[in-house]
C-alpha positions in Angstrom: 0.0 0.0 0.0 1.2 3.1 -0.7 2.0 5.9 1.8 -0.7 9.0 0.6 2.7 10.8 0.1 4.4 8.5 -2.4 0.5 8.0 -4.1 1.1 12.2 -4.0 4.3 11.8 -6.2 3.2 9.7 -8.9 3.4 11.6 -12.1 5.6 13.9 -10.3 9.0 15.5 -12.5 12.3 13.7 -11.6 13.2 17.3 -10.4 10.2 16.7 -7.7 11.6 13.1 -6.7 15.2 14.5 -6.1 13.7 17.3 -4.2 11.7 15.5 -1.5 14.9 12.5 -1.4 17.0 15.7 -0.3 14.2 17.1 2.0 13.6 13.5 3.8 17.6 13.3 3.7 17.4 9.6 1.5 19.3 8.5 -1.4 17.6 7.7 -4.3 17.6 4.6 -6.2 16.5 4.7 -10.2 16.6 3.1 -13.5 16.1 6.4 -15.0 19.2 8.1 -16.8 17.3 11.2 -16.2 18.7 11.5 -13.0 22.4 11.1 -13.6 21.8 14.2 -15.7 20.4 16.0 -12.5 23.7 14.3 -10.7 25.7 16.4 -13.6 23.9 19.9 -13.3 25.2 19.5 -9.6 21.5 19.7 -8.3 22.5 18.8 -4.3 21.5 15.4 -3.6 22.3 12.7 -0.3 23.0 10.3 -3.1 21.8 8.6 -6.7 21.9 5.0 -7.0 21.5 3.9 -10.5 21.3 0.7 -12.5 20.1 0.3 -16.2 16.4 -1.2 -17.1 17.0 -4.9 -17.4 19.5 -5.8 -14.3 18.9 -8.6 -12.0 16.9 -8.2 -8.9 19.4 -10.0 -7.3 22.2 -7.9 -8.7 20.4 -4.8 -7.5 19.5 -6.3 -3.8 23.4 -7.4 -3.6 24.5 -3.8 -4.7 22.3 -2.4 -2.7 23.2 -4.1 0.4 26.8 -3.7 -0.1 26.4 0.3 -0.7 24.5 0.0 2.3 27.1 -1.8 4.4 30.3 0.1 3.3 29.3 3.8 2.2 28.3 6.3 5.2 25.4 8.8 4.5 28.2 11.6 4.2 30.0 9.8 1.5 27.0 9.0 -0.5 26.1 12.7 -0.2 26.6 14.7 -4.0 28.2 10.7 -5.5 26.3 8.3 -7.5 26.7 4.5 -7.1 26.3 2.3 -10.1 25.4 -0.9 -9.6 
């Protein structure tokens, strides 16, 4: 079930998804190439965490654990994580 925030952000602008990650202080996961282009402009972020369309689940669950287990908050801050 979705929280009535997250049902709030559906159709929202990538710009919108980085803004409320950096608001709540999260990292963002995505599959969307938009948002390494957001990384680029130097828009602040706590972190992008990207993967292309078509990657494993289990590649992305192991990535994501091991970003999860060795990065601090403060070095995933402004750095994207490919996985």
């Amino acid at each position: 079930m979705l929280t009535a925030q997250a049902a709030d952000m559906r159709g929202a602008s990538d710009e919108q998804h980085l803004a409320l990650a950096v608001r709540d202080g999260r990292a963002i996961f995505t599959q969307d190439v938009d948002f390494l282009h957001l990384h680029t402009s130097h828009r602040p972020h706590h972190g992008i965490i990207y993967t292309p369309q078509g990657t494993p689940l289990g590649t992305i669950v192991r990535g994501l654990i091991l970003i999860y287990e060795v990065l601090r908050p403060d070095e995933m801050a402004g750095h994207v994580e490919f996985i």
